[in-house]
N, C-alpha and C positions, 0 to 999 in steps of 0.2 A: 739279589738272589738270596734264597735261604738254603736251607740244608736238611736232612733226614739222619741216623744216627743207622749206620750199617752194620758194624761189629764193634764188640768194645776190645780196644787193644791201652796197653798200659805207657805213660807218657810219665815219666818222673816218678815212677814209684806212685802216681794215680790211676786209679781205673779211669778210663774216657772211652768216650764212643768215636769211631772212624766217620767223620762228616761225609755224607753226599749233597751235594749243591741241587737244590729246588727253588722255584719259586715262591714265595711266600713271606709272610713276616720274620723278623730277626728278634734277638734278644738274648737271654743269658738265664740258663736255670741250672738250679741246683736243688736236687733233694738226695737223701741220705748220704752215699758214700760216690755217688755219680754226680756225673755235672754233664749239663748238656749248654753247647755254646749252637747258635744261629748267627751267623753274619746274616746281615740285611743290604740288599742293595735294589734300587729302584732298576723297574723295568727296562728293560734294556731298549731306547729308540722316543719313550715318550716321559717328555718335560712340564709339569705342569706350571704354566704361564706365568709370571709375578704379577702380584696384586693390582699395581701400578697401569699393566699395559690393561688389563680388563676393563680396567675403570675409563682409561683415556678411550677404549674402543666402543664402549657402552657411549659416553657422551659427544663421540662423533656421529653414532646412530639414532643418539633422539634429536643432536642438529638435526640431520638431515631429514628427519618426520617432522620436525616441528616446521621445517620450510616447508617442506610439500604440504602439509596443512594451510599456514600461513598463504600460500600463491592458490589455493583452490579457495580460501575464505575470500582472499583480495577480488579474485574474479567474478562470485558470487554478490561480493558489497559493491562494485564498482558497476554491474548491472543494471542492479536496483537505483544507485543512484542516479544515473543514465536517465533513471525511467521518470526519476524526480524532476529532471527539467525539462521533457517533455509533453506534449498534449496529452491526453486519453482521449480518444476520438468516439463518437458513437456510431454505431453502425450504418446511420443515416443521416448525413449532419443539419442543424437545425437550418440550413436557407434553404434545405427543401418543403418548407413548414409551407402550402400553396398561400399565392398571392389573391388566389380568387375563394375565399371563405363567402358562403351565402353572399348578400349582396354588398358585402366588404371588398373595395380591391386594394392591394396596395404596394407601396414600391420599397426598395430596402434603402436605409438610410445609413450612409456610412460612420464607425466612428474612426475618431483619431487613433493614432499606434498610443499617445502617450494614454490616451484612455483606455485602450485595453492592456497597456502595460499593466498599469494601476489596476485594473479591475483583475487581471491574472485568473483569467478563465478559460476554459477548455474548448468552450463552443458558445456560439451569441446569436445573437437573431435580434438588430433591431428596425423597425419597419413600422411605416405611417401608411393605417388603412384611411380610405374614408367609403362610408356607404352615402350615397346621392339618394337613396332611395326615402331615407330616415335624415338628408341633411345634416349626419355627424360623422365625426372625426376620431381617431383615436389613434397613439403613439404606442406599437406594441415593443416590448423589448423584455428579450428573453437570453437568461446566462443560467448556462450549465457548468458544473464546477464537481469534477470525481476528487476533490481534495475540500472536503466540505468546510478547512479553517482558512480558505479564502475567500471566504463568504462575509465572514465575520467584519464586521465593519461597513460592508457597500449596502447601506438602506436607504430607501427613501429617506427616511429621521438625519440622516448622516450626508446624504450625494446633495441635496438640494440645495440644505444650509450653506454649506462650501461655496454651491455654486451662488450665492448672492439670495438665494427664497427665504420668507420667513417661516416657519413652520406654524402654521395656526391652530392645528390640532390634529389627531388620530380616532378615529372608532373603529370597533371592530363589531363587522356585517359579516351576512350570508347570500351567496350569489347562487343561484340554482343555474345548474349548465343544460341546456338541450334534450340530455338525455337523462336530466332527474337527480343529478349529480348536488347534494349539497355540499357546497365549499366556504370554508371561514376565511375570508380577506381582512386586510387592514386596508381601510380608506383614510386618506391622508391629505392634506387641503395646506396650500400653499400661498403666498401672494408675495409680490418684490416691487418695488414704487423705482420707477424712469419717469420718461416723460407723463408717463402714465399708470396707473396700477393696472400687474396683469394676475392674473390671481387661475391657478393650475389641478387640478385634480389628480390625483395617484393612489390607483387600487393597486394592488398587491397581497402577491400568496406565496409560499415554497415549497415544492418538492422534495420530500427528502425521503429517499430508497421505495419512489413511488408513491408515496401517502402525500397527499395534499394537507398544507398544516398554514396557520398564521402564524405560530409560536418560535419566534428567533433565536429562543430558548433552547430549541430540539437539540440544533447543532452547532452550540456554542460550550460543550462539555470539554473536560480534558481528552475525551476518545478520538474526539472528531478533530483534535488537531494534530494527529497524527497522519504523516504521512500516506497516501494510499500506493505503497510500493509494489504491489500485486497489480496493477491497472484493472482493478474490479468497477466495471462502469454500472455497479447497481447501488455501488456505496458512494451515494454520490447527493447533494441541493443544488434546487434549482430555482432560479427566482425568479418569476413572472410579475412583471410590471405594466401597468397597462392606465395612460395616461391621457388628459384631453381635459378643455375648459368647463364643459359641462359635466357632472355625474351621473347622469343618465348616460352618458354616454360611453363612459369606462364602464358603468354596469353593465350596457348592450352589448358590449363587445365583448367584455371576459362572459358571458354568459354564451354565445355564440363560438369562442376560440378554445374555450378550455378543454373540451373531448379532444380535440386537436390538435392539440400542443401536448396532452398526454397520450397519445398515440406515439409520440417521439422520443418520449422519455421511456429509459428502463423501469420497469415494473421492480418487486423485491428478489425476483430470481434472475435479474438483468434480460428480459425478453422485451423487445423493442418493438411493439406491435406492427409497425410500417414494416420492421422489415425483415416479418415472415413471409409475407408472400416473396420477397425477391429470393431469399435463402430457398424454399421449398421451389422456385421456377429453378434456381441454379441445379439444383438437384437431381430435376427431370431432365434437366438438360445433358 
C-alpha cells in the first residue's frame, strides 16, 4: 500500500503530513521544511513467482512439444520406410504383356526366388516366344524397377559373364518399331565352350521415366540412387532384353514387341496406356 498526505499536523516539533493509505509506489521525500513518507507494500493477494519455478515450468513445456513433435516425425519416417521395402506395383502388371504378339506366341518362363532376390525389382516379365511362321525364336525378358539404383549393375556386360558367357563384343544399333518408332539398343554377342560352343545374342534398351535410351549412364547419377519414398511409378527404368541365337531374330522381335511393352510402362506423367481404358470403364460403371 501507499499513502496520500491529508492535513499536515506537527509530530516533534516538525511539520508532517497525516498519511492516508493508497495504492501505489512508496518511498521517502523531502523538500523544504516538509517531509513526505510513503510506505510501500505489495498488492494485497498476488505474488510474483520466483525465478526458479518459471524456468523449471517453461522446460517441462518445450519437453513436452519436443515429444509430440518427435512421435509425429517418428510416424511420418517409419511410413516412408515401410514403403522402402515394399514393391511399387504398376497399375497393370507386366504378365499381362499378351502372349499372342502377331505371329509370336509364347509361354512365361519362370525365374528362381534367389534370382529375383538379387535382381530386386518391382515387376518382371520373362517369356520365350517363338513365331513358326518366320522359324525363330526369341527370350523376352522385361524388369521394371520405381528405385532406378537397383538397376545399376544387372547388364547384359555384367549377368552373362557371372553366368559362365564370354563377352565378345557390344555395338550400338537402331531398331525401328511397327509404328515408326526409332529406338537405340545395345546388341551384345556372347559365346561359352561345353561340350560344345554355344554362342547367344542379346539386344537391349531402357526405359527411363518413359524415354527409350541405350545410355546406362541416364541413371547411374548420384539422384537416381536415392530412395523413391513417394512411390512415384513414373520415376522409374526399365530394362528390355530380348535374346536368341540368331540376330535377326532379336531384331524381329524387339521390332514387333516394343509399341507393346511401352503400352505398360508409365509415360513421364506416370499414365499407363493399357490402363486407361480399364480406369475410364470403372468410371462409367
Amino acid at each position: 500500500m501507499g499513502c496520500i498526505m491529508d492535513k499536515p499536523v506537527n509530530i516533534q516539533g516538525e511539520r508532517a503530513w497525516h498519511a492516508m493509505p493508497v495504492r501505489g509506489a512508496g518511498g521517502l521525500l523531502a523538500f523544504g521544511g516538509w517531509r513526505l513518507a510513503i510506505a510501500v507494500e505489495g498488492v494485497r493477494g498476488r505474488r510474483r513467482p520466483a525465478r526458479g519455478a518459471v524456468a523449471v515450468w517453461c522446460v517441462w513445456l518445450l519437453a513436452c512439444v519436443l515429444l509430440l513433435a518427435s512421435g509425429v516425425v517418428y510416424k511420418v519416417l517409419a511410413g516412408h520406410l515401410d514403403r522402402l521395402d515394399s514393391f511399387i506395383s504398376l497399375p497393370v502388371p507386366l504378365k499381362n504383356i499378351p502372349e499372342q504378339i502377331g505371329d509370336w506366341r509364347g509361354r512365361d518362363v519362370p525365374l528362381s526366388e534367389s534370382v529375383l532376390k538379387v535382381a530386386g525389382n518391382d515387376d518382371y516379365l520373362n517369356r520365350l516366344y517363338v513365331n513358326r511362321a518366320s522359324d525363330q525364336w526369341a527370350n523376352v525378358y522385361i524388369a521394371y524397377s520405381a528405385n532406378p539404383r537397383t538397376m545399376r549393375g544387372h547388364r547384359p556386360q555384367v549377368c552373362y559373364p557371372s553366368a559362365g558367357w564370354q563377352h565378345d563384343g557390344t555395338d550400338h544399333i537402331k531398331v525401328t518399331s511397327l509404328s515408326g518408332r526409332e529406338m537405340p539398343c545395345l546388341l551384345h554377342r556372347f559365346h561359352r565352350a561345353s561340350n560344345e560352343v554355344e554362342e547367344i545374342v542379346v539386344l537391349n534398351f531402357y526405359v527411363l521415366n518413359g524415354e527409350i535410351t541405350d545410355d546406362e549412364g541416364t541413371f547411374s547419377g548420384t539422384g537416381w540412387r536415392l530412395p523413391n519414398i513417394s512411390g512415384n511409378i513414373a520415376r522409374y527404368v526399365a530394362q528390355v532384353q530380348v535374346s536368341s541365337v540368331l540376330e535377326n531374330s532379336v531384331r524381329a522381335a524387339a521390332s514387333e514387341f516394343a509399341e507393346v511393352v511401352m503400352d505398360y510402362l508409365p509415360d513421364a506423367e506416370g499414365v499407363v496406356k493399357v490402363a486407361t481404358p480399364i480406369i475410364d470403364k470403372g468410371r462409367q460403371d
